[in-house]
N, C-alpha and C positions, 0 to 999 in steps of 0.2 A: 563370509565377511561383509559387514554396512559396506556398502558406495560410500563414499565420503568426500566432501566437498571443503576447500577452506575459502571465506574471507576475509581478505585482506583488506584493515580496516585505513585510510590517512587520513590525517585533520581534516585538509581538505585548504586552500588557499584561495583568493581576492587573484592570484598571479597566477593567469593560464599555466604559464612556465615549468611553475613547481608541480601543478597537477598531472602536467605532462612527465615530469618526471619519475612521478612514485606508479602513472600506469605503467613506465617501460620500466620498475623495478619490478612490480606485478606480471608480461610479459616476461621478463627473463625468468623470473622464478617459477612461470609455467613450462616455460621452454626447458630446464633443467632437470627440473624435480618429474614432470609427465601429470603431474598435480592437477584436477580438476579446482583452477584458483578464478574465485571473484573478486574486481577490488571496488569498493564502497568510500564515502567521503563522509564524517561526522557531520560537517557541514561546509556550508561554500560552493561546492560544486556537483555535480553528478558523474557517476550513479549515487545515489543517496544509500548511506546500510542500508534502507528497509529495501530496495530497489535488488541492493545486491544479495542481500537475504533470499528475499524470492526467485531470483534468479539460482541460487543454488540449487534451493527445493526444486524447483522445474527441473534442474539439470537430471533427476534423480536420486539425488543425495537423500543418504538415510541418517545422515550422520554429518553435521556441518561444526565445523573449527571456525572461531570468531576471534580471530589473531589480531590488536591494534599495532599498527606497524608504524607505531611512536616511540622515541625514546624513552619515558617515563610517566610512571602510573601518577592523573595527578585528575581533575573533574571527569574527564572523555572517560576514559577508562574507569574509573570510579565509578558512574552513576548514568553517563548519556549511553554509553555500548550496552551497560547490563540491562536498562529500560529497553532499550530496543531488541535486545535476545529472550526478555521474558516476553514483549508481544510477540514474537516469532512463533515461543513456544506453546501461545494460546491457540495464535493461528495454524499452524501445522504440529498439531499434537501429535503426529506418527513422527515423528522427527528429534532426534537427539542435537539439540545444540550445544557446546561448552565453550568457555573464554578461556582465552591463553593470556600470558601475561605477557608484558609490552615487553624490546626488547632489552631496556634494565643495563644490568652491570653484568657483563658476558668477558669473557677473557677474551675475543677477538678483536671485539670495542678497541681494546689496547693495543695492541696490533695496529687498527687503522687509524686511532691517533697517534701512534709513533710513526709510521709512513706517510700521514698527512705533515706530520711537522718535519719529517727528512725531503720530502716535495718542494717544503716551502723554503726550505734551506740551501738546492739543490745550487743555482744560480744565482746566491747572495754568497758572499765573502764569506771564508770560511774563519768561524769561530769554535772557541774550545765553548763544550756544553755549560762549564763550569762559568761562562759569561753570558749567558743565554736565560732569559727568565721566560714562563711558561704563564698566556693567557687562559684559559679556558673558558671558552664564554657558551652559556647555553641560552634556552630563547626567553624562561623565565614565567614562573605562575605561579597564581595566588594563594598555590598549595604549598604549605612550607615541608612535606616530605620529598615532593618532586623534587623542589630546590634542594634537598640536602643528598639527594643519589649524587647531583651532580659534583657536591662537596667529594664525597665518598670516593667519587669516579677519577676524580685529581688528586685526590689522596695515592690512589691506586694507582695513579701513571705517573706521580713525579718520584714517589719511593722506589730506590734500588736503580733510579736513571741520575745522571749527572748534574742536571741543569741547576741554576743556582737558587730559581724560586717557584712556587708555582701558584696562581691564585685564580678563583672561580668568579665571572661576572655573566652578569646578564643585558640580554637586548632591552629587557623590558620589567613591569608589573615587580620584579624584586631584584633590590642591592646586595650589592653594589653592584651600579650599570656601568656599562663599560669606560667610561672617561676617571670614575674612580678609583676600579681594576688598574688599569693602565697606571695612575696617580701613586697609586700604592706600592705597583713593585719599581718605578720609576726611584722610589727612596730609596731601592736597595743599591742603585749604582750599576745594573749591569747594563754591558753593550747592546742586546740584544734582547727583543722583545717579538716573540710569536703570536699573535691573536689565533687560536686554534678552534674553529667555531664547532662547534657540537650540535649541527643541527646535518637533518637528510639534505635540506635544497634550501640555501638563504635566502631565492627570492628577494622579495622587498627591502628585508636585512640586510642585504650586500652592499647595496649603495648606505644604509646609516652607519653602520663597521666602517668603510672606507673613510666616509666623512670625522667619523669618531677620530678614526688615526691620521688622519691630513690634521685634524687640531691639535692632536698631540705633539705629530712632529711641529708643528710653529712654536709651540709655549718649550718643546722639550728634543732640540734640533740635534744633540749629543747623543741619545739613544735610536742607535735602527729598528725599525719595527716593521715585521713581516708577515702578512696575513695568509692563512695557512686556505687550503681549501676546505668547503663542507664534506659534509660524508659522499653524497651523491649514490649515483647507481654503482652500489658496490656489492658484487658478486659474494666476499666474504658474509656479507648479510644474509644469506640463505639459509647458509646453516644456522644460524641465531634462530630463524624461523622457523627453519625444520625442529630444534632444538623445542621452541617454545609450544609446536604443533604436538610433538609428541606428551609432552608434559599437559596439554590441556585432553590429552583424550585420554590419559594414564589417571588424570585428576590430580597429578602432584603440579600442576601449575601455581606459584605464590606470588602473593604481592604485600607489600608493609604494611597492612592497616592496622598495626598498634596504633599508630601516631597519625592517622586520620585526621585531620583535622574535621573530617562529619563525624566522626566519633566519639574523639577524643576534646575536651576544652584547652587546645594552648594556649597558651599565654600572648594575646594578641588577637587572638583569634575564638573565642569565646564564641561568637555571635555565630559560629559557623554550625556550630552542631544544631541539628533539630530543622524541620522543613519549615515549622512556623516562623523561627525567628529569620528564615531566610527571606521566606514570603514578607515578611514584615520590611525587611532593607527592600526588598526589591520595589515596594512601593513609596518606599521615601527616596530612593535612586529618581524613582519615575516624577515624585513631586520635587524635586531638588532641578533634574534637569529640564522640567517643561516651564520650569519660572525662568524668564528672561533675566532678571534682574541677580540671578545666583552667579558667582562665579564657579564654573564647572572646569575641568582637566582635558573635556572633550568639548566639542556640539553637541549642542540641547537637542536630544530627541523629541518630535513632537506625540507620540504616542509609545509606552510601554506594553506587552500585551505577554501576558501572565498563561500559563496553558496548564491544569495542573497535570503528572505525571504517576502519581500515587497507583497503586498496584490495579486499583479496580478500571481509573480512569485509562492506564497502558492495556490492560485488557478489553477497552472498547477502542483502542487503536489511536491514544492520544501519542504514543511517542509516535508514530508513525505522520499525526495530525502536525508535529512542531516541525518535522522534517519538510515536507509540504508548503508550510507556508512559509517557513524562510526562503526557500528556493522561488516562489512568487512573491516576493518583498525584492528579492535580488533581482528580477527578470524585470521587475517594475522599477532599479532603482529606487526605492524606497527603505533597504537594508541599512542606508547610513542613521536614517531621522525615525527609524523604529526601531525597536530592542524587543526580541522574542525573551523571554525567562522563562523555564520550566520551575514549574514550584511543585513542594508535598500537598500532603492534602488540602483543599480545601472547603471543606466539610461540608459538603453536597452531594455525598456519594448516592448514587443512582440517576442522576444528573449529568453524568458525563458522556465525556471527556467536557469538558470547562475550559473555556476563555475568557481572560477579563483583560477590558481595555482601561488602561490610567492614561493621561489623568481625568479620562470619561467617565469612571466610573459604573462601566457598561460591562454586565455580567452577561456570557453566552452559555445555553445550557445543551448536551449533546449534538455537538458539534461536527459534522460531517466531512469529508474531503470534498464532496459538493458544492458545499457552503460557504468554502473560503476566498473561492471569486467575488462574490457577493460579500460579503464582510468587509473585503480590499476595498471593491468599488464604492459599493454606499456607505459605509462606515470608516474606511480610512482615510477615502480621497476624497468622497461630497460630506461627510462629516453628518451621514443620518442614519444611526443604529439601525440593525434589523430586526424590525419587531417580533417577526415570527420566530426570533431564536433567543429574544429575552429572559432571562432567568428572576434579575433585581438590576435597579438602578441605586446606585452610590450616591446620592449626591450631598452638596452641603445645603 
């Protein structure tokens, strides 16, 4: 039988906190299972996947599981994880990689949101379910299939339990956010109102939930509202893993891509399908926020920087290239006033891996892990291109 190795993929967070988190959920599920496990961050922090990628292959692994241990399939899973398991698999071609799917709509899932919401109940006045309305709020992205598991997944926990309502909001990026949520079941009249958040670790979240429901109680001082805990380091998650482990090396791992939105044209979402027309926002993103004069949703970033990710450029080690230099963007403090975007092709194949800076207009052509200290220094911070890695200059 292959040795076989999993990594255990998290977002990855801005708050040491939560990173420390999902390593001692990684730790336990080593400690359980006997499981040769790596855990890796999409971004934010270290180990980086490709980090933890290689770190498998050394261990001896003939056969590595690429498990995303998020609640739902939505960009990361999509498109950042699989670019980084096809460089994997150019780099160590003796090696079987597969992805598992995230860990989705599980029957245990329900389980720990009925004993997060009986936790939050434990030490509050006791109420009949029947007066009690159900928030469910997840963290919220600009996929609308991710957003509708979590519909699905409240469908699934308020049918066949007592409570009088139940509605789905979010932290963030899609509505209704939670002062909404809140708004909406408040019209129904009950006593009782749970915020039940649906994330592993709320981190930075936790204080804007709090604040969220400290305004509610002032405008709406008649309904008690009680805020449930996150999922956290929950042992029942293992078996979801193990579940999802088996399934990726059996090959019957699945995920929803009818409704794709990179595949699919929804309604709303049009511009999503196709790498060009992404490539194409991403640089009117970049000319929108480097004008002063724009009003933006954020701070104006002073530099966007394009990296393309297309099959040939991840075969010369570009996904590996974007991981890298976000991490020295972040060690520089430079993470909030630059924007990494991975784009499709950009038709320069044999050229790559590719970097283009907006609103420079400064194209990079085979781009090295070497190179990217140099890039930083002379070109982002003293603001003078590297000539020696020119490809074209954009300008007007």
């Amino acid at each position: 039988m292959k040795q076989s190795a999993i990594v255990l993929v998290g977002h990855g967070s801005r708050v040491p906190a939560a990173n420390a988190e999902f390593l001692r959920f990684v730790t336990l599920f080593r400690d359980m299972t006997g499981y040769t496990v790596e855990p890796g961050f999409v971004e934010l922090a270290e180990p980086s996947l490709p980090q933890a990628l290689a770190r498998a292959v050394e261990s001896g692994a003939r056969e590595v599981a690429v498990l995303p241990f998020v609640l739902f399939a939505a960009g990361h899973v999509k498109s950042d994880i699989p670019l980084y398991i096809r460089a994997a698999r150019t780099r160590y071609p003796g090696v079987r990689f597969v992805q598992g799917a995230p860990i989705g709509l599980h029957p245990s899932v329900l389980d720990i949101l009925s004993d997060r919401v009986r936790e939050a109940q434990r030490n509050a006045t006791e109420r009949a379910d029947e007066e009690t309305a159900i928030l469910l709020v997840g963290r919220g992205s600009s996929d609308p299939d991710a957003n509708s598991d979590l519909a699905k997944l409240g469908r699934l926990f308020w049918e066949g339990r007592a409570f009088a309502a139940l509605e789905n909001a979010f932290c963030g990026v899609a509505r209704p956010l939670v002062p909404e949520g809140l708004r909406r079941l408040a019209r129904l009249r009950p006593k009782r109102i749970i915020l039940v958040p649906y994330l592993f670790f709320a981190g930075v979240l936790a204080e804007r939930l709090r604040a969220d429901i400290a305004e509610f109680r002032r405008s709406t001082p008649w309904i008690e509202v009680l805020l449930a805990s996150p999922i956290g380091v929950e042992p029942r998650l293992i078996n979801i893993v193990l579940d999802r482990y088996r399934e990726a090396l059996n090959g019957t791992a699945t995920m929803t891509c009818d409704l794709c939105k990179y595949k699919v044209a929804l309604a709303g979402f049009e511009d999503e399908v196709g790498g060009e027309k992404a490539l194409m926002r991403s640089i009117r993103h970049a000319t929108l926020t480097a004008a002063p004069a724009q009003s933006h949703a954020h701070a104006p970033i002073r530099k966007h920087l394009l990296i393309c990710v297309s099959s040939e450029c991840v075969a010369q080690g570009s996904a590996a290239l974007v991981a890298m230099l976000r991490q020295k963007l972040k060690h520089r403090n430079l993470d909030v006033s630059m924007q990494t975007t991975k784009t499709s092709c950009l038709r320069r194949c044999g050229d790559g891996p590719l970097l283009v800076v907006y609103p420079d207009g400064v194209w990079y052509r085979r781009v090295c892990p070497r190179d990217l200290d140099e890039i930083v220094d002379q070109h982002l911070c003293a603001g003078r291109p590297v000539g020696r890695l020119l490809d074209q200059l954009l300008t007007p």
